[in-house]
C-alpha distance (Angstrom), angle and dihedral (degrees) to the residues before:
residue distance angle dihedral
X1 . . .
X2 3.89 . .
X3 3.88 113.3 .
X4 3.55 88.4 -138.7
X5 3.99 91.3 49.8
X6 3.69 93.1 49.0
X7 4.11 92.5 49.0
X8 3.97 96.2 50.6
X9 3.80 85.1 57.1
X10 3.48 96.3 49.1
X11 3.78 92.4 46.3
X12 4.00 92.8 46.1
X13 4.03 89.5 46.4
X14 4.06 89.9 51.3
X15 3.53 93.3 39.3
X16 4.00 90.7 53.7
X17 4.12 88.0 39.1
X18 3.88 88.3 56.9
X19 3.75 85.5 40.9
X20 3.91 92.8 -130.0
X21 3.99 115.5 153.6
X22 3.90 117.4 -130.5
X23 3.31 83.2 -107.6
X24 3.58 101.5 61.8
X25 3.29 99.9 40.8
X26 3.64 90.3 46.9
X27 3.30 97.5 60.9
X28 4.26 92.6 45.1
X29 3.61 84.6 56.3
X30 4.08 98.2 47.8
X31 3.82 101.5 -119.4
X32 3.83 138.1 98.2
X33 4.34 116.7 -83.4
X34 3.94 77.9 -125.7
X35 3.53 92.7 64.3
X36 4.02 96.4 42.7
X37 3.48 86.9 48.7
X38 4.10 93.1 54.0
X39 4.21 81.1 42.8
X40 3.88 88.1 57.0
X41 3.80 94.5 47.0
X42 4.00 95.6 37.6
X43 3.79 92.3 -121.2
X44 3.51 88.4 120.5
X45 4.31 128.7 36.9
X46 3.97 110.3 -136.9
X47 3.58 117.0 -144.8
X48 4.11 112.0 -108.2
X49 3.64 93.3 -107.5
X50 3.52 92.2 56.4
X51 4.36 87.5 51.4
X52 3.13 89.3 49.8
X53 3.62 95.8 53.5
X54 3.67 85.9 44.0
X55 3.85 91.6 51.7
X56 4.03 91.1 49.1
X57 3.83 95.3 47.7
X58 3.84 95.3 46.3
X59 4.04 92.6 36.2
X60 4.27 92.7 -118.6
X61 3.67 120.5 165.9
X62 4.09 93.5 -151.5
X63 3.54 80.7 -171.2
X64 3.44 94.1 76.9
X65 3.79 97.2 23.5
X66 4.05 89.3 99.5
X67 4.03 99.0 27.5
X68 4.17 76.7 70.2
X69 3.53 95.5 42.1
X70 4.15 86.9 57.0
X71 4.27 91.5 42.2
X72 3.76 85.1 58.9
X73 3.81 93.6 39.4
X74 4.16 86.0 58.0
X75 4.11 85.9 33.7
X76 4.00 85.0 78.1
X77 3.55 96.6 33.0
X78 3.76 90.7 56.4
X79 3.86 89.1 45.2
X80 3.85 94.0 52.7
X81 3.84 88.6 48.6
X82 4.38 89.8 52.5
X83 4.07 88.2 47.6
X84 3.71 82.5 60.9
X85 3.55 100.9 46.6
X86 4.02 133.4 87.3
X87 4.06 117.8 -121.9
X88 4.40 82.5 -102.7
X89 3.57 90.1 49.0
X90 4.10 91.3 50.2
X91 3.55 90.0 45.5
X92 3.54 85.9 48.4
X93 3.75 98.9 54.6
X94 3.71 93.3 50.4
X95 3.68 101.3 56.5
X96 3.74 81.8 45.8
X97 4.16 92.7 54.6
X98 3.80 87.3 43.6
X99 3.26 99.0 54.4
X100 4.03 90.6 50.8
X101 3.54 86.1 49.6
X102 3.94 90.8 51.3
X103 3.90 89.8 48.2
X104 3.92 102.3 39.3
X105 4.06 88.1 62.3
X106 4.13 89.1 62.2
């Protein structure tokens, strides 16, 4: 998924949690609601000054804005994979996952 894509929807979803119009937090940011808007949609690519005003104002870690976006991505992989699998084969899997999770802290 496109970076810029995946950072307009974050921004629109935080915006609309903090319920902020484009127009408010347009004008905290220093550019036109027109412009946020075409940020939010990815019609338009906003310089990194102006994301990282963005990120400041609504409180975004952009680090972690597409490490999510590629949980979720392997979220419905993972769930396509159960649907396919037998009660012994789910049971399976999890001692499997716990075990890597036992090991990967040594």
């Amino acid at each position: 998924m496109d970076i810029y894509k995946i950072l307009g929807k974050r921004i629109r979803e935080e915006r609309k949690r903090l319920n902020l119009t484009q127009e408010e937090l347009a004008e905290r940011v220093g550019i036109s609601p027109k412009f946020l808007s075409d940020i939010e949609r990815n019609r338009k690519k906003a310089s990194l000054q102006t994301f990282f005003k963005l990120s400041q104002i609504l409180k975004l870690n952009i680090e972690n804005i597409s490490a999510k976006t590629e949980k979720k991505k392997y979220s419905s992989k993972f769930s396509w994979i159960l649907d396919n699998l037998s009660q012994e084969e789910c049971e399976i899997l999890l001692k499997i996952i716990k075990l890597i999770q036992k090991y990967k802290k040594i």
